[in-house]
Structures are given as structure tokens and as C-alpha cells.
C-alpha positions in Angstrom: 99.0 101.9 91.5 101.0 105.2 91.3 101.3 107.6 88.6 104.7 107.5 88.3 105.6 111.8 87.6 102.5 113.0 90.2 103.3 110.8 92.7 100.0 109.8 93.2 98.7 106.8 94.6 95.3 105.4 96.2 97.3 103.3 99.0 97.6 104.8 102.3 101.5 104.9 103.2 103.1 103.1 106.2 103.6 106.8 107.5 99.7 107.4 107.7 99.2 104.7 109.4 101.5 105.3 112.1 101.0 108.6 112.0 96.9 108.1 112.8 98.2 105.6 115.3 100.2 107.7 117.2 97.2 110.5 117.0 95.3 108.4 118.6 97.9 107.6 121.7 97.7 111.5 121.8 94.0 111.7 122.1 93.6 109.2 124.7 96.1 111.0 126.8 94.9 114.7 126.2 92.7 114.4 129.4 95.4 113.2 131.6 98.5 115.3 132.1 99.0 115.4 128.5 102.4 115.1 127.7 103.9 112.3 126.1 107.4 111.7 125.6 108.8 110.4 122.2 109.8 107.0 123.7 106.4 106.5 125.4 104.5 107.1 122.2 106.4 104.8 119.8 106.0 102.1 122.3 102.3 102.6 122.7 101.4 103.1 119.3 103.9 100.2 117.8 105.3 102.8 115.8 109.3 102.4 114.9 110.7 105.5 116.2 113.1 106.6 113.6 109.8 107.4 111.8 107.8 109.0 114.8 110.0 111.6 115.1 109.5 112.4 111.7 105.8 112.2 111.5 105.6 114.1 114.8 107.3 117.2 113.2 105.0 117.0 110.2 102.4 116.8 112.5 103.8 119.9 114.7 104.5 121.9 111.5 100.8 121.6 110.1 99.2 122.7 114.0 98.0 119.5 114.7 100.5 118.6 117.8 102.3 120.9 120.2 106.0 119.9 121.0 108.0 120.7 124.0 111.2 120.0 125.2 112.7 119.4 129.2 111.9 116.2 131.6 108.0 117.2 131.6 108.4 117.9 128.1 107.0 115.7 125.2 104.2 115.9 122.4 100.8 116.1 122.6 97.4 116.9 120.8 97.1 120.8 120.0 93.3 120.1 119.8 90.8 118.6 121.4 90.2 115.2 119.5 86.3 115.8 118.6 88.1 118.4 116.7 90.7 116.5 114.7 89.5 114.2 111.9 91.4 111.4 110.7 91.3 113.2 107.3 93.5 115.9 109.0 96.2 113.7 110.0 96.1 111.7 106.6 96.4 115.2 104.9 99.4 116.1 107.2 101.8 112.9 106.0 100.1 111.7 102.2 98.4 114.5 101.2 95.4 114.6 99.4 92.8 111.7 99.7 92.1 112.1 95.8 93.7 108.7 93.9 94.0 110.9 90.6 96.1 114.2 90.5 92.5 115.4 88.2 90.6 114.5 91.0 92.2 116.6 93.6 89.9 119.4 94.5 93.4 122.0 96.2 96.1 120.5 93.8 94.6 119.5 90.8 96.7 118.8 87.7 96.4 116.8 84.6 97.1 113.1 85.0 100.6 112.3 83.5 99.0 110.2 80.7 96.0 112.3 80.3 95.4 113.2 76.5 92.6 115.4 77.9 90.8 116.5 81.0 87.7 117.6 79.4 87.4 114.5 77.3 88.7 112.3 80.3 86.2 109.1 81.0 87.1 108.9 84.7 87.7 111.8 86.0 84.4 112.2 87.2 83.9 108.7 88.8 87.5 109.6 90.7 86.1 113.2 92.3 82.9 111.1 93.4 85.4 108.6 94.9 87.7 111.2 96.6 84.5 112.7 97.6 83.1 109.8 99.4 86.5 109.2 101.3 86.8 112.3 102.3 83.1 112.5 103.5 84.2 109.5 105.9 87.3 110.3 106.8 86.4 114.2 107.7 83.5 112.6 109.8 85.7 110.5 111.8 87.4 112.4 114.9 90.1 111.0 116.5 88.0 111.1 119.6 85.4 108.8 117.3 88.4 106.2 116.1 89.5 105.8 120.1 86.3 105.2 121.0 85.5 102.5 118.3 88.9 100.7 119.0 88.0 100.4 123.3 84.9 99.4 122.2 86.3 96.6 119.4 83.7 98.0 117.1 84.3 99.1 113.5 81.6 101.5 112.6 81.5 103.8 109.9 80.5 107.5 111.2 78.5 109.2 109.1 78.6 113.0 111.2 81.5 114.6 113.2 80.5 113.6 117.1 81.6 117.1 118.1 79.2 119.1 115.3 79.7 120.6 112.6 81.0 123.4 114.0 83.8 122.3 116.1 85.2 120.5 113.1 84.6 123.3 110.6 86.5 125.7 113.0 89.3 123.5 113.5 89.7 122.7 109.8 89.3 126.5 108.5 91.8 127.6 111.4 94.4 124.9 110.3 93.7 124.9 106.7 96.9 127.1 105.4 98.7 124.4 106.8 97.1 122.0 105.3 97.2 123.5 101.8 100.7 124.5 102.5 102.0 121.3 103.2 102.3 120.1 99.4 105.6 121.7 98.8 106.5 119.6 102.1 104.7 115.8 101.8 107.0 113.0 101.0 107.6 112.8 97.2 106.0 109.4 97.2 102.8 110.8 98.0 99.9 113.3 97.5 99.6 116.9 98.6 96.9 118.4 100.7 93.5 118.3 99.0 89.8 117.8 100.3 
């Protein structure tokens, strides 16, 4: 389900998921000393470490998690976790949340076997989908998706739990990093987008 020259594709990666994963170790520790070693957070999150690493710098590179070194050094949240939406960390490791490169509202491009975007049949039925996801995935704090996992609930959040605001601050104050992060997402994947 890729377009082979865009590198587009509707699957969330393995990185994503580990990478939303470990976010969420990081949120539930945020209140306690905050700090969480490498080591620690792969074990916790079940994420294979070789890749942690990895994600953790993508993560640190678009402002999402602070990084320090030293015995009481580690990673941790560089937000509060009302603040961070799942869609942020997504955006950090895959890239847009548009399935089609003409759907993408921050890197759009022509689909690789588009004859025409104007005369295109689906590009309007993908936006509306990348729409949709986004609408969920920005509503969803990391604070939200903790909550739903101690609870064993899956529930679909329909507003931010920290208001507007909070999440509107966040996202504007990181958004250069999100946007600038296309030249940097794996070549298997999307670029920023909302």
C-alpha cells in the first residue's frame, strides 16, 4: 500500500509504534523524578533498543523529549503530556498522517501515477480521510492514551483534555520542527503534514 517514488504509505511503521510507546513511559514518569535512562525505557515500553535510541533522537531533534547525559542523566518528556498529542509523535518518526502525497496539507505533491490533480477522483475523499485522522489523533494527548491504557478502556477522544489552548501552544511552538523534519523522516515514510 505504498507509492513506490513518494514513499507514502497508510500503515503506521513499527517505529511509530514504539515510538508512541515509549512516549507514553515518558509521560507516566514526568511527575516523578523524571528521568529515565535508555535501558529503563526499552524495557518498559518493550521496545528493542537498537531502535529506541534512534527514535529518542528523532524525538529530541523535533523538541518533543529532552536528553541528558551522567548517572542522573536519561530522557524525558520536554512537555507536559496534556500538551503532546499522539499526532506529534507520529509526525516526529512517519511523517504526515495523509495516505496520499495529494492529500498532504504541508507536503503536498502529485501522486507518482497521477495523470492530474485537478481531474483526480480521490483526492478529495483522501484529504477528508487525513482530515479525520488527524482530528483524532491531535485530540488524543499522551496524558489521554495513559490514562485509557490504566484504565483498560479504548475510547476515542473527541477534544484535547488540556484545552484548546495548551495543545495549540505546544503545536505552534514546535511546529518548525515538525515541518522541518521531512528532509529528516525515514525514506520509507511520510513527512510532516497535518
Amino acid at each position: 500500500m505504498a507509492d513506490e517514488r513518494s514513499g507514502v504509505s497508510c500503515m503506521l511503521t513499527s517505529r511509530a509504534k514504539y515510538a508512541v510507546r515509549a512516549s507514553m513511559v515518558l509521560a507516566e514518569r514526568r511527575g516523578a523524578n523524571g528521568w529515565t535512562s535508555a535501558g529503563a525505557l526499552a524495557t518498559e515500553a518493550e521496545v528493542p533498543r537498537k531502535f529506541l535510541e534512534a527514535i529518542l533522537t528523532q524525538l529530541r531533534d523535533h523538541g518533543l523529549v529532552e536528553s541528558r547525559r551522567g548517572p542522573a542523566g536519561g530522557h524525558r518528556l520536554a512537555a507536559e503530556p496534556a500538551q503532546v498529542s499522539v499526532a506529534d509523535v507520529i509526525r516526529c518518526i512517519d511523517g504526515p498522517l495523509a495516505m496520499t502525497p495529494c492529500a498532504s496539507q504541508t507536503q503536498f505533491s502529485a501522486c507518482s501515477d497521477c495523470a492530474s490533480v485537478e481531474k483526480c477522483r480521490i483526492r478529495h475523499l483522501m484529504g477528508r480521510a487525513r482530515d479525520a485522522v488527524a482530528a483524532v489523533l491531535e485530540a488524543c494527548s499522551l496524558e489521554a492514551l495513559c490514562a485509557e491504557g490504566r484504565d483498560g478502556a479504548v475510547a476515542v477522544v473527541l477534544s484535547a483534555p488540556a484545552g484548546p489552548e495548551a495543545r495549540t501552544s505546544f503545536v505552534k511552538k514546535n511546529s518548525k520542527k515538525l515541518l522541518d523534519s521531512s528532509a529528516s523522516a525515514s525514506p520509507d515514510r511520510l513527512s510532516p503534514d497535518q
